[in-house]
N, C-alpha and C positions, 0 to 999 in steps of 0.2 A: 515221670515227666509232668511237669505243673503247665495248665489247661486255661491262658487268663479269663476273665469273664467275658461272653458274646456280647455283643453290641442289642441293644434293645431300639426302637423309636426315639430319635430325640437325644440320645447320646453325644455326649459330645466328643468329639475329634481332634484330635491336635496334630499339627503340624510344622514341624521344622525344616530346615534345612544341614543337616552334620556333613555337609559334601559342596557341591555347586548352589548356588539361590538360582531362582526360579527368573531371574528377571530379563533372561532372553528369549523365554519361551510364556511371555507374560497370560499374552492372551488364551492360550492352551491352560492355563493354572487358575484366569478363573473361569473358563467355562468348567475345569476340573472341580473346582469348589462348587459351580452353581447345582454340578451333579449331585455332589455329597448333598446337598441340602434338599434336591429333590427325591433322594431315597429317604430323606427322613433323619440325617443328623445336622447336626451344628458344627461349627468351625472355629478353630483359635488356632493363629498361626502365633510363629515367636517373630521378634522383630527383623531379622536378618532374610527371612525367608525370600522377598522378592526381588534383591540383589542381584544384579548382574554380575556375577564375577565364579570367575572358576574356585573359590573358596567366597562362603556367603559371609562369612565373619572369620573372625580368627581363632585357632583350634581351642582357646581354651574359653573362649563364650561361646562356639559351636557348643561344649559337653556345658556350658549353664542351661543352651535354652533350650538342649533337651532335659535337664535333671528338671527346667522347670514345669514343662509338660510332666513327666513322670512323677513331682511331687502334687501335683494338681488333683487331687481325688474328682473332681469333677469329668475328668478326661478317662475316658476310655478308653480310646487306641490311639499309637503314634505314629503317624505314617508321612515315611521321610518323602521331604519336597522332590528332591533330585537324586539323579547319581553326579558321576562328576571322577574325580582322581584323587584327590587328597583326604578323603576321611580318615586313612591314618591317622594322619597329623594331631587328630584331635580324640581317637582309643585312649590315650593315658588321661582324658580328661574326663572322660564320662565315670561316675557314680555307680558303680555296680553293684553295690550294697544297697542302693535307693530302688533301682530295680530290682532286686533280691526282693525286699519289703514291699513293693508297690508292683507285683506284677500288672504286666495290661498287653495287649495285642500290640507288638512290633510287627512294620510293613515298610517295604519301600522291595529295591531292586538295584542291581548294578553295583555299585560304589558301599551303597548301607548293608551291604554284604557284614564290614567288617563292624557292621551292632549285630546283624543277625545271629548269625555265623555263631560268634563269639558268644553274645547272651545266651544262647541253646546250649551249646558243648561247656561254656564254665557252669551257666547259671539252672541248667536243666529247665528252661522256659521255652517252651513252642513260640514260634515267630512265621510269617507270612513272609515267604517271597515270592516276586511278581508284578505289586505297582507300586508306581510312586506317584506323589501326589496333582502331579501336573499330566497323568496317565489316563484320568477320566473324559469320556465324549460324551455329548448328547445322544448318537446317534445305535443303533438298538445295534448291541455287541455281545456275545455270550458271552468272552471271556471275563468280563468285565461283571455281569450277572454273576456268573460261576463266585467270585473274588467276594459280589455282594451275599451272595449267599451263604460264602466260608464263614464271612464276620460278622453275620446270625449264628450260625451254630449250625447250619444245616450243610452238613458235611457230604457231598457225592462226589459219583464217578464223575472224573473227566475224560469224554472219548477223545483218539485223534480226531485232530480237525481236518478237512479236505483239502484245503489250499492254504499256503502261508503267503506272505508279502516279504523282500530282504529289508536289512534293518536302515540301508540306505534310500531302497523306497522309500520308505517309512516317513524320515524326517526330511526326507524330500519331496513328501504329497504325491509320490507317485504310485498309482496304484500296477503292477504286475505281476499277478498271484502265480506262482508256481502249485504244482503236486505235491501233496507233504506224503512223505514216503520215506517213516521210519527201517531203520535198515541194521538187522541183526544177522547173524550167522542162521539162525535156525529158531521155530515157534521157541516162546520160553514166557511164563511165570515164576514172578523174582519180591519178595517178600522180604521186609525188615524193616531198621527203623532209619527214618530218612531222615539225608542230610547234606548239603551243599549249597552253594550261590554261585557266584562271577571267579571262574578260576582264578585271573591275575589278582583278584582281593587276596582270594585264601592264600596263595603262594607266599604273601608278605609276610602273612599270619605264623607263618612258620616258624616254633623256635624261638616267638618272643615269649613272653610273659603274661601274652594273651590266648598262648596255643593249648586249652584243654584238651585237643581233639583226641590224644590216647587214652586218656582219663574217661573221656564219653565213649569212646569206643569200648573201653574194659565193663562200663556201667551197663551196657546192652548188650555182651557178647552174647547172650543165649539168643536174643532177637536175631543178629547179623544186621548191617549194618547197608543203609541204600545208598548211596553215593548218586545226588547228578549233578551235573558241572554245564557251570553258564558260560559259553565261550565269545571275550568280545573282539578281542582283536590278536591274537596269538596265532603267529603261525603254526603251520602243523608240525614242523620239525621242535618250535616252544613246546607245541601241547604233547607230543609226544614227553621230550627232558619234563613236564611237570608231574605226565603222570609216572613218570618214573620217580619221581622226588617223594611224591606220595607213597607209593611202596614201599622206597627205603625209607620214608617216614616212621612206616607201621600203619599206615593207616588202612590199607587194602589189608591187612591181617583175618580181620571178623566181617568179610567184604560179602554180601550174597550179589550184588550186581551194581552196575555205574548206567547212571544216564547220562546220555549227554548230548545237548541241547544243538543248534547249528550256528557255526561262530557268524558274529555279527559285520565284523571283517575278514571274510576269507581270504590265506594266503597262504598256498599249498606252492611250496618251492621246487617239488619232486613230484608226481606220479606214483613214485614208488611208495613214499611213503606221504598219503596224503591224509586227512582224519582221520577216513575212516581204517587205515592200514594201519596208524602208529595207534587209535585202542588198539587193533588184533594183539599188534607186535608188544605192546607195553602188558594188558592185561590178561595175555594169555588167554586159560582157562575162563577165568572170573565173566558171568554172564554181563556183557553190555548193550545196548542200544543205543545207534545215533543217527543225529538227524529227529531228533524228538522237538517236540513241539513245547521248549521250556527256553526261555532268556529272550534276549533281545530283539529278535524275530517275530515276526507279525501275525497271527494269534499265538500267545502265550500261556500256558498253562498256572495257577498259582500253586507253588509247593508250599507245606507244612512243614518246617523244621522240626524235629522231635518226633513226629507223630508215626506210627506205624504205617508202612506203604507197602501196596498191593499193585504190581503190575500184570501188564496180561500184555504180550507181543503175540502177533502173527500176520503173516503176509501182507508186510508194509504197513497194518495197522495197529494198533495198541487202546490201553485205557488203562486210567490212574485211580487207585481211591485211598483215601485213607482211614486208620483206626485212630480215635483218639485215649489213648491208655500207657 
């Protein structure tokens, strides 16, 4: 697994848009910029970036004006403006021999799934999921520290947090924090090498020409392989057929455990079988955890793609760390 370079003072940062532009959530993107700057980096957006529109440009100068961040030796990390729906559209256009040659820290969440995701399992390059770049606040936030501190190099635990906010709070200003209360069958320690984003991205992923995922999975099978899954808007009966899809994919094959995060639109059709019942019923044996403090829910954990993960469950609490090797 290749390790890009950490972020130093003064670094500069780039930013696109391969998904949604920023231009509805304006004011949120440059207080998020004026943060970047007050920890100490620089900023260069591509020109599409503050675009109001459910696609910021069109897919095949979305993959220019990230090839041109990526060709930028100045630029150290690239961390996508939005999520959004449509970054598909623009997979066949992104340069992946340019990032091959020019690794750097990919970031974003949601939607830049399908750079993540993909960059890791074809290109064996660690990637950041967790923020995007209209994600930063002024206001004192550890996940946010946590995130600043993965992109120095100083790599720690993340404990559960105590209370989350839902995801429609969220971008509705409203504040109503529940109890975060991970929820497993039994205490459990689940170790391997981790890997996942926004379910409904990877699902599409399936079976194209961008799906290394058994390939990576073959590459680590002495590790085992950590699975967590960002759930946005899937019902439970969806998420149940997806992680069955995965199965017969192969992909639970080399599986030591799945996390998985709390959807950001719940729609539990049944009782019977509601999240947390269709992991039982889907993953059997295979140790998982949900309701974790990872995706689109309000504090959010950042995961390392690639990286070796170390979990620790017990009574409703947990903590993440990772190895970078």
């Amino acid at each position: 697994m290749k390790y890009p370079e950490f972020l130093k003072e003064n670094d500069l940062i780039g930013i696109c848009a391969p998904s949604a532009g920023v231009g509805r959530k304006l004011e949120a993107y440059e207080e998020s910029k004026e943060v970047l700057k007050q920890r100490g980096y620089r900023v260069k957006e591509t020109a599409s970036v503050v675009r109001n529109n459910v696609r910021s440009t069109s897919a095949r100068k979305r993959g220019k004006e990230l090839d041109e961040l990526i060709c930028d030796k100045d630029v150290k990390m690239v961390l996508c403006a939005a999520g959004g729906d449509f970054m598909l559209e623009m997979v066949p256009y992104i340069d992946f021999e340019n990032i091959r040659e020019n690794p750097k820290w990919l970031c974003g969440a949601s939607d830049p799934t399908n750079l993540l995701f993909t960059v890791t399992t074809m290109l064996d390059i660690a990637t950041f999921y967790g923020c995007n770049g209209a994600g930063f606040t002024y206001e004192k936030y550890k996940p946010q520290d946590v995130f600043f501190d993965f992109v120095k190099g100083k790599i720690r635990t993340q404990n559960s947090y105590k209370k989350f906010n839902s995801f429609l709070n969220t971008i509705n200003d409203i504040k109503d924090y529940q109890e975060v209360k991970w929820i497993a069958k039994q205490d459990m320690h689940i170790k391997g090498r981790c890997i996942g984003g926004c379910l409904e991205v990877i699902d599409k992923l399936i079976g194209t020409r961008f799906d290394h995922t058994n390939e990576f999975i073959e590459r680590y099978k002495d590790d085992g392989i950590v699975w967590y899954l960002d759930i946005f808007n899937k019902s439970s009966y969806e998420f149940y057929l997806s992680l069955l899809q995965y199965k017969n994919a192969g992909w639970f094959d080399r599986c030591n455990g799945v996390l998985i995060g709390r959807p950001a639109f719940p729609n539990v059709e049944d009782k019977k079988l509601d999240y947390i019942k269709a992991a039982d019923k889907a993953l059997g044996k295979i140790p998982h955890i949900c309701e974790m403090d990872i995706g689109h829910t309000d504090p959010a954990m950042t995961m390392i793609n690639g990286a070796l993960i170390d979990v620790v469950y017990g009574d409703g609490k947990g903590k993440i760390s990772f190895k970078l090797k």
